[in-house]
C-alpha positions, 0 to 999 in steps of 0.5 A: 284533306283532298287537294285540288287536281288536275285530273285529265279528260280522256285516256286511252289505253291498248293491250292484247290479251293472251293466255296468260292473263286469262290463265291467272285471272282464273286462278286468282279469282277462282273463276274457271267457269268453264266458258273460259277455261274447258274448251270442250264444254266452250266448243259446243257454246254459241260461241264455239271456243273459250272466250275471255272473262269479261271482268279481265278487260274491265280491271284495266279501270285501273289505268286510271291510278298511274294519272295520280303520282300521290292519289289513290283512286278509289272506286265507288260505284261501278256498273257496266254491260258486256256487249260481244266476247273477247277472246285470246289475242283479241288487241283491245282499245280502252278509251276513258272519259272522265269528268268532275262530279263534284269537288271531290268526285269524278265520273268515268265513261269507259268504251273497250273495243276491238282494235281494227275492227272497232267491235265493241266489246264492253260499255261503263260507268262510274264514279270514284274519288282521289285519297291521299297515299300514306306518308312512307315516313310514317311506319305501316302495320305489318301486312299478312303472310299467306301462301293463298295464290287465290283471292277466295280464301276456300276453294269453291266448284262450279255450278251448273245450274238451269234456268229452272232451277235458280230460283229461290238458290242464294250463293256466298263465298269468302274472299280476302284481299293481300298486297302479295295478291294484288302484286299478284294480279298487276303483274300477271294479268295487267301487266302481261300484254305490255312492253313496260309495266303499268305502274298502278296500285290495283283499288280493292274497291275494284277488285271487290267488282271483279269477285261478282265474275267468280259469282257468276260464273262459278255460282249463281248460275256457274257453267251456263251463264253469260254474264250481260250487266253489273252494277255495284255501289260502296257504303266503305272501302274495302281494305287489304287483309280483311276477310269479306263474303260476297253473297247473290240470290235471284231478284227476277227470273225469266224462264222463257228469255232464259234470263236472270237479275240478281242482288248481291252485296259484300259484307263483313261481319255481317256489315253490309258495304257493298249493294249492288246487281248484275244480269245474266243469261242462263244458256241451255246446257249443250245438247247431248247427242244420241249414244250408239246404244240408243241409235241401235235401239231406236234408229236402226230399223226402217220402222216398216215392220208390219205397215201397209202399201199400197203400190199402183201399177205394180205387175211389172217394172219398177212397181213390181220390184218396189212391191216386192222389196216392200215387202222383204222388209216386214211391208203388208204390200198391195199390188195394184194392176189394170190387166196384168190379173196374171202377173200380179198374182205370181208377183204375189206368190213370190211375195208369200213364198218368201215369207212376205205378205201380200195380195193383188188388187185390180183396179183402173185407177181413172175410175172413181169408184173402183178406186173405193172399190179396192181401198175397201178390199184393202181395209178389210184385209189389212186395215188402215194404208200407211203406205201410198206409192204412185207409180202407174203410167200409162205410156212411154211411146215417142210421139212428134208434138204435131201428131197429139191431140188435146185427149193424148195428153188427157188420156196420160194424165188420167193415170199419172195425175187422175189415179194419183190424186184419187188414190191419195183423196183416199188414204188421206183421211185415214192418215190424217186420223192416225197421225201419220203416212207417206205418200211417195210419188214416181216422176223422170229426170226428163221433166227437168231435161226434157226429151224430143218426142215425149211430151205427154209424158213429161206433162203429166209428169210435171203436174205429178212434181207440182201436186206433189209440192202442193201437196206436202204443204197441206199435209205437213202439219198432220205429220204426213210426209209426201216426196218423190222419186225422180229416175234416169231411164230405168231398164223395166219394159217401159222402155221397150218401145226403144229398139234394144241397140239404141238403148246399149247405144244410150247406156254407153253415152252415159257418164255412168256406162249403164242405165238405173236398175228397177232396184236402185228405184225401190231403195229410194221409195223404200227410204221414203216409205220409212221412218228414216226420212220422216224429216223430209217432205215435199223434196225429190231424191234424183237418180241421175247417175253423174248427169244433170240435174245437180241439186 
């Protein structure tokens, strides 16, 4: 007969966890999912180190035992929702609500949280009855002898399946409960993180919700799952040294929310007595990095071997050489000229000599139709462009802002910005048909810190680095990548305008010591030219060599 109890409100309980307890939960249930127990599979989750099983805190449920001095608590239904992970040292809050469901019937409502930080980790419910304890006068059956450190009573290996792969997989394991094995279990897990012991008998109806952590994660899904919710109901106890079988198979799956909901029961001889549920997240493995075969196979090369540039302005200066290292890496190469016809061929001829290929193309590049004039020329010679590099300019000569007229600034930008745009309205299509191309565009480190006397120069510059922005947004879904080159003062004939002293004095005032070399220029367009940066589009790559700007 049930007796009438005074059964408290509230109880609230604090432990800490370590790894102590996380170890033996592992080896008496047999869950080593390896979330908890393999730190390099647990370091490349999202949760970036092994964290606790989240039934560990829950069994402290069986706090509530040590409230009845000649009851047995008996739990008969139990859910609950694993809201964030514990992890090792994690002080845990436990606080109990417990309320009378009926004569004989109470209700839990538990809340475990993070001490300090009172981050919940966990919510649940449920409900249990009070039994009387066997009367000690009266002799017991004599319980099982086992050398079983385990709860399951054969060992089982951990799963690894992918979302895609649950479902129509049904899972089972056989697990047997022993009064050694609770012993067990109470001293080694409840009872590690206190001062004193807790002086509880562990329910076998909760242990039985404790085996749905070896479930999920050694079975169904095993490695990749987050346990999220459980709900479990009891038809009859279970008892000690009884052999059971906990059986899963999928209810629902959700490929895209990467989400299952299972059905499992606990039966014995083919009796069922348990029903119950519980919900999991299936996460995609751990992304496995490209092994240094694969990256010698596929990502050494700049991908440049036999592709098609287009160079503006390339008889001389950074062109030239920018044509030239084109080139020397398998590059088709056009060098574009005005008037330098004289140059570009002997730029041309070196090229060729080398074991390169190459061919000079004249062009005024203010004048629409020639500009369709040479990207004929290059069609009929090499085919489609793959390559575009703006670089002609005009004029670097210093000039006091009172002295421009409106057509000084006009006539830079017909080159700078003109020929840029008219050359790009060009190659455009072709790109856009193919499904790929680079348009690299050359600017100065004087747009963001201006010099005195260059003001045609910096404007036209300017309206490159906005076009260029502009530009990449337009082109980004036709996997067409558009950047820019941004130089300190280069050492190319550019700069001649400057007496040969003041530009030593200019070097020597440098962090550096030295201006930036026409070759350091190429390498940065030869990386955007290539397949290394097809990742990046609408960014500069600034040679400032130590001075401002900084990125």
């Amino acid at each position: 007969m049930i007796m009438t109890i005074k059964v408290p409100q509230k109880l609230v309980h604090e432990f800490r966890i370590n790894q102590d307890m996380v170890d033996s939960f592992a080896r008496l249930t047999g869950d080593f999912n390896s979330m908890h127990t393999n730190i390099e599979v647990a370091r490349k989750s999202r949760f970036r180190r092994t964290i606790v099983h989240g039934m560990l805190p829950f069994s402290f449920l069986a706090i509530l035992q040590r409230e009845f001095a000649d009851q047995l608590v008996v739990f008969k239904e139990l859910s609950g929702h694993f809201n964030k992970p514990a992890f090792i040292d994690d002080e845990i809050l436990l606080e109990l609500k417990i309320s009378a469901d009926s004569e004989s019937s109470y209700k839990i409502a538990g809340n475990w949280r993070k001490k300090g930080s009172n981050e919940l980790i966990m919510m649940a419910k449920g409900q249990f009855t009070l039994e009387e304890k066997p009367d000690p006068a009266v002799t017991m059956p004599q319980r099982k002898e086992t050398t079983r450190d385990c709860l399951l009573l054969a060992a089982t290996s951990e799963n690894n399946y992918l979302i895609e792969d649950i479902d129509n997989q049904k899972e089972s394991f056989a697990f047997e409960m022993t009064e050694a094995l609770i012993g067990d279990y109470v001293a080694s897990v409840l009872n590690q993180s206190q001062d004193e012991s807790i002086d509880v008998e562990l329910s076998p109806n909760l242990v039985g919700v404790l085996m749905f952590s070896t479930m999920v994660g050694m079975r169904l899904p095993g490695r990749y799952a987050t346990f999220t919710r459980f709900k479990v109901s009891y038809e009859s106890n279970l008892e000690l040294d009884q052999p059971y079988v906990l059986e899963s198979s999928p209810a629902n799956v959700s490929v895209s929310a990467e989400h299952i909901k299972a059905n499992a029961t606990i039966t014995s001889s083919g009796e069922s007595l348990a029903n119950g549920s519980y919900e999991v997240i299936v996460n995609s493995p751990p992304r496995t990095m490209p092994s240094c075969l694969e990256i010698r196979n596929s990502s050494m090369d700049f991908g440049l071997q036999g592709k098609v540039a287009l160079v503006t302005g390339s008889s001389r200066g950074i062109g030239e050489t920018a044509a030239k290292f084109l080139a020397m890496h398998g590059v088709k190469t056009v060098v574009n000229y005005h008037r330098g016809k004289t140059d570009a061929e002997n730029i041309v001829n070196e090229i060729v000599s080398a074991g390169g290929t190459a061919i000079a193309v004249p062009c005024d590049l203010t004048n629409e139709s020639q500009v369709a004039e040479m990207m004929t020329v290059i069609n009929e010679r090499f085919g489609d462009i793959d390559i575009l590099v703006n670089n002609a300019v005009r004029d670097f000569t210093p000039r006091d802002v009172l002295e421009l007229e409106w057509a000084d600034f006009l006539q830079e930008m017909e080159v700078a910005v003109k020929g840029m745009h008219e050359c790009c309205k060009a190659v455009i299509p072709a790109f856009k048909k193919n499904g790929h191309g680079k348009i690299i565009n050359l600017s100065s480190i004087a747009v963001a810190t201006p010099v005195s006397g260059q003001s045609r120069y910096i404007t036209s510059k300017s309206a490159v680095e906005g076009y260029t922005k502009s530009l990449a947004v337009e082109l980004a879904a036709n996997n067409v990548q558009v950047n820019l080159v941004v130089p300190n003062m280069a050492e190319t004939d550019l700069i001649s305008v400057m007496p040969a002293l003041f530009r030593e004095k200019l070097a020597a005032e440098r962090v550096s010591k030295r201006h930036i070399q026409p070759i350091e220029v190429a390498q940065a367009i030869l990386y955007l030219a290539s397949s290394w940066s097809n990742a990046m589009t609408g960014q500069k790559i600034v040679l400032n060599l130590g001075e401002p700007p900084f990125a």
